[in-house]
N, C-alpha and C positions, 0 to 999 in steps of 0.2 A: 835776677829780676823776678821780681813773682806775678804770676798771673792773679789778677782777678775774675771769679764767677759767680753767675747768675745761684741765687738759691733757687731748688725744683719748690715752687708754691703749692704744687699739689699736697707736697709733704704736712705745710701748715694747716690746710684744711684738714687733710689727715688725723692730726694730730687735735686740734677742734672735735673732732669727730668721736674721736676716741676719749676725750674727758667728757662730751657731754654722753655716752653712749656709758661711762662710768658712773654719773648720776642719776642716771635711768631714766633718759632717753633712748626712744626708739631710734636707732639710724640704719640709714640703709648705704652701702658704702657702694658710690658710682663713679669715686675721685682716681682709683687705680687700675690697671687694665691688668688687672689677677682673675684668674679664672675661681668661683667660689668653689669647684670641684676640687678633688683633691689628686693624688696622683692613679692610674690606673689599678687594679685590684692587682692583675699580676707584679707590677714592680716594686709593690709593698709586702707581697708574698715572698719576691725573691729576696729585698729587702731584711726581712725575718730571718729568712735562713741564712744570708749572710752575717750576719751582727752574731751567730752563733757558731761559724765555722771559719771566718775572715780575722784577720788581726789588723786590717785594714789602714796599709802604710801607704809611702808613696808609689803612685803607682798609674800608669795607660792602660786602660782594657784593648790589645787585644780584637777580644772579640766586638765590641761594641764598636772599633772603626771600621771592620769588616762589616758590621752590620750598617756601617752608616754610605760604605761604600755601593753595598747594595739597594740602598734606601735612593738615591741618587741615582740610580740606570733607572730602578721599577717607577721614580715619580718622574722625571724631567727626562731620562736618556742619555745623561751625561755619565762617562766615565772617568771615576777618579783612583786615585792610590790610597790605601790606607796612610801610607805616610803624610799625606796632604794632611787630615785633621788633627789639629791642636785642641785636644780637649781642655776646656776655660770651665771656671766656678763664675756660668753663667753670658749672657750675652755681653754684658757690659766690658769684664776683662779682655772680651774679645774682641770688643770692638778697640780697647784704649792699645792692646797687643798691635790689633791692625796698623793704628794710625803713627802706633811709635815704632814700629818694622819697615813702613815705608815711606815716611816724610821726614825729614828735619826741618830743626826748629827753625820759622819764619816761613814756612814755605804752605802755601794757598789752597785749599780746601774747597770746592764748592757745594751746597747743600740747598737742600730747599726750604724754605719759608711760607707757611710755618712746618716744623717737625719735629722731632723729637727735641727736649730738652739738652739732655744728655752728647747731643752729637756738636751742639754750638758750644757747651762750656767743656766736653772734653779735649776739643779742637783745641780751646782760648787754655787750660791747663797744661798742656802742651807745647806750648809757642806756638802755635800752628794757626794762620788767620783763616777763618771762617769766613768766606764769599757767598754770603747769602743772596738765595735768587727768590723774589717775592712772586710766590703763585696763587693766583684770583681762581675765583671761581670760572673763568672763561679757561680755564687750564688744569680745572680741573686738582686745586689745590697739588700739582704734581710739576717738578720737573720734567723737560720736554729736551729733544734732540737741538733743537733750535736754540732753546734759551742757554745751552749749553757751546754750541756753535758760534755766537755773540760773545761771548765772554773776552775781553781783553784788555790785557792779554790772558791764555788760559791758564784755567787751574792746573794744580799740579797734583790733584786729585780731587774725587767727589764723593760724594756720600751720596745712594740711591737706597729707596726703603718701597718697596711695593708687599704686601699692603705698605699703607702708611700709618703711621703716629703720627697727627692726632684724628688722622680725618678717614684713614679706612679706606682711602683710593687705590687702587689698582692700574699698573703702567699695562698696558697689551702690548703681546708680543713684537709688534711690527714698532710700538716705541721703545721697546728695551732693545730691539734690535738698533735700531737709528742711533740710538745715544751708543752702544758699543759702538758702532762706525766713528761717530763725531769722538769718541774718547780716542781711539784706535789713529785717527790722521793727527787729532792735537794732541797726543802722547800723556793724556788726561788716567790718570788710575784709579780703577775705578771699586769703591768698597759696597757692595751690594750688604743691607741689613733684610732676610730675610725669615726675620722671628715671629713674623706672623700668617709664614706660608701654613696650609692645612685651612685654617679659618678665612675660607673667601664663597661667598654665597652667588656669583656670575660664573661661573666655573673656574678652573684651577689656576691658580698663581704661575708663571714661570718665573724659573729661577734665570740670574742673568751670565749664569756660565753654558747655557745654550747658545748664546751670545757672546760671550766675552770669557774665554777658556781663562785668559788671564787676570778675571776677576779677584777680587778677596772676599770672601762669603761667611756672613755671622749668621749663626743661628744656637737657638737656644731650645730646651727642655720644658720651660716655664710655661709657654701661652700655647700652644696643641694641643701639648703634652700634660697640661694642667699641673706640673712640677716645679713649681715658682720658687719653694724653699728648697728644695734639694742642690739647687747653686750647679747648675748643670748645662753647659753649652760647649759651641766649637767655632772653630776659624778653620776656615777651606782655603788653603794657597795653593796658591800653583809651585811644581815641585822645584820651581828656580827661585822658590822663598822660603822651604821648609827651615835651611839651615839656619839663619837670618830668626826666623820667628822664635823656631824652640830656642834659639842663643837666649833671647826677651824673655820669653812665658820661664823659662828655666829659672832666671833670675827673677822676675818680680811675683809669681805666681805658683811655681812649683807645678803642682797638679789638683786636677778636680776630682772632687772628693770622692774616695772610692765606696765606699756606699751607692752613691748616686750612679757609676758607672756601673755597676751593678744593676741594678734597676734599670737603666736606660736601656738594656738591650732588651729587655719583657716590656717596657713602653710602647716598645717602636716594631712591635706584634703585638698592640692593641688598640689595632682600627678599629672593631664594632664597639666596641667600649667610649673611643674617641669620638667618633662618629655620631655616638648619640649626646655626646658634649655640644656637638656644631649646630645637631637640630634642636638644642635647647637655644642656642644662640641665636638660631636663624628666626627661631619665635620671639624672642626677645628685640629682634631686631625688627621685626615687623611690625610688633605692638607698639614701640614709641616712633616708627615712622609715619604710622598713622594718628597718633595722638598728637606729637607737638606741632605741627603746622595748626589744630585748633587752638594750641596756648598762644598762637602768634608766632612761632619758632618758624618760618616755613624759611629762612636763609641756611640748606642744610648742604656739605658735601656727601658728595657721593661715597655710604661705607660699603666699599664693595666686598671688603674684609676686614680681618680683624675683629677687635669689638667695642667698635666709638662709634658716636656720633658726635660731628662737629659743628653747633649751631651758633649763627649768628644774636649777641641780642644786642644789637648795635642803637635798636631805637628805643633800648632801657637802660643804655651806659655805656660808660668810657672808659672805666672800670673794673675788668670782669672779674677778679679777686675780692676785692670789696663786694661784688653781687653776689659768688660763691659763698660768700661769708655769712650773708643776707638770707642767699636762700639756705643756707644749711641749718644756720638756728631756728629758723622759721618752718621746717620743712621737715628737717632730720635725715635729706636726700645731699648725699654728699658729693661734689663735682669737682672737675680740676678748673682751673679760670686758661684761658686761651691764653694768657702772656708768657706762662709758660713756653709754648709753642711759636710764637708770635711775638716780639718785644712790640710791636707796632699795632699791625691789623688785631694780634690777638687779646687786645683789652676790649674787644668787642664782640668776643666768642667765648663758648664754654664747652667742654668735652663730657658728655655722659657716658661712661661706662656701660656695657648693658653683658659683663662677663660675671653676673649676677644670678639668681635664682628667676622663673617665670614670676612666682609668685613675687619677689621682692621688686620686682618690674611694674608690675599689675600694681602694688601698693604706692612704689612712687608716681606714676602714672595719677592716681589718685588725689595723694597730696601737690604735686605739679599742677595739675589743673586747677586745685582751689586757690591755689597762690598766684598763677599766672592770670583767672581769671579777677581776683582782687586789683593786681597791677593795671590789669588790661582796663578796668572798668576806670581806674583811677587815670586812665592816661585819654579817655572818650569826652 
């Protein structure tokens, strides 16, 4: 039987984006959550020198899960085994490794609404039903211990993402604690996406193996680490899954690319480098908090990380692909439409990127305004 899935629509704007920016159009791209940095100086240095002394087959660094094991005590306190990490070409294999290691097919998934694209149609590509739980702004666009507790009968797993995709919310500890309990008595498994720890501007993320030792933990290279193409991430099991998982990643996946695992261990020694990525962000993020609630935006969630903003423009349409589209030809400011996120609520939201430059912030900022105030005056 074949599943059906959602197309990611960000992609079309995308793609928009990039024929009229081939015509000579100005665009400024706020549709993807790619950092416009590139990867740290040292991992492009080490990089270099490997491409000159590597033959670079299949292959586990070694040292890079040593280094990830230690990355894991000095940030959260948790200890783990270098065998625990499955290095993945990226978040994405690691999450579809997760979900085909520990579910079979028909068996119930819980997740939040709205969220990531990716986590509803790899579920539905899977056999696997998707239990979406719709979270309002009274919740802080987040899964909660409760709304997890109601569930029935329960899931047979979940998907938790702090930050979040597409809104930037953050769970606090004493709720990643609560939901590990409620997972913990309803025997609920729980897949923590954690690829957008590092970038949180209210202080630091925890991770939910503080919480939940028995967690499954994705994390990638792409968004901290500003290493998007190098196809670079891991899966954290607990060591009563290793054998189970590399059986999977063996077979669909092989290994991540050794280049890239290279590089990654001079990444992840390059906090100051990284660090002044975040305060480009955290300017970024400040500038269009204070600018869109003048455009009329002021329905926004809280991004407490990451690098979105999720705005409502619920009293300019029902639509928000068709407005993405709207405002992108008009504008040259490129966005994702919230239905991606949302099949429902989200044709009434839109996601701006702001993992951009200040200055390309500053300029849409700009054109934003004169377009919003043109709508705005049209709608008085």
């Amino acid at each position: 039987m074949q599943s059906d899935i959602d197309p990611f629509r960000a992609i079309e704007i995308s793609r928009l984006a990039h024929s009229l920016k081939a015509e000579g159009r100005s665009i400024i791209h706020m549709e993807f959550g790619q950092p416009s940095t590139g990867a740290p100086q040292a991992a492009i240095k080490v990089a270099h020198e490997v491409l000159d002394t590597d033959g670079l087959g299949y292959w586990e660094s070694p040292e890079l899960k040593q280094r990830l094991v230690r990355h894991y005590l000095d940030t959260y306190g948790v200890s783990v085994e270098p065998e625990q990490f499955i290095l993945t070409c990226g978040a994405s294999p690691a999450l579809v490794l997760a979900l085909i290691s520990s579910f079979s097919p028909g068996e119930r998934v819980a997740l939040a609404r709205p969220g990531y694209v990716a986590y509803r149609n790899s579920l539905k590509a899977l056999h696997l039903e998707p239990v979406e739980i719709p979270c309002d702004a009274a919740m802080r666009f987040q899964l909660t211990a409760e709304s997890l507790a109601v569930l029935d009968p329960a899931p047979d797993g979940v998907i938790i993402a702090s930050p979040a995709n597409p809104t930037g919310t953050i769970l606090p500890a004493g709720e990643l604690a609560a939901i590990a309990e409620v997972c913990r008595a309803r025997g609920i498994r729980i897949i923590s996406d954690e690829i957008y720890h590092g970038l949180s501007y209210v202080g630091p993320a925890h991770s939910m193996l503080e919480y939940a030792p028995e967690a499954l933990v994705v994390n990638s290279f792409s968004k901290y680490f500003s290493m998007v193409g190098w196809r670079l991430g891991w899966l954290l099991v607990p060591k009563d899954h290793v054998h189970r998982a590399r059986a999977f990643v063996g077979n669909l996946f092989l290994t991540a690319p050794s280049l890239s695992q290279h590089a990654g261990v001079a990444a992840l020694d390059s906090h100051d480098e990284l660090q002044g990525h975040v305060a480009v962000y955290t300017r970024n993020r400040e500038l269009l908090l204070a600018a869109l609630p003048a455009m009329g935006l002021t329905t926004i969630a809280p991004p407490d990380g990451a690098f979105y903003v999720y705005a409502s423009i619920a009293r300019l349409t029902d639509d928000s692909l068709e407005f993405c589209k709207r405002l992108l030809l008009e504008t040259g400011v490129a966005t994702a439409p919230g239905v991606d996120f949302d099949p429902d609520e989200g044709r009434r939201f839109i996601r701006f990127s702001f993992a951009v430059s200040t200055p390309e912030i500053e300029e849409a900022i700009r054109r934003l305004k004169v377009y919003f105030t043109s709508i705005n005056t049209g709608l008085a």
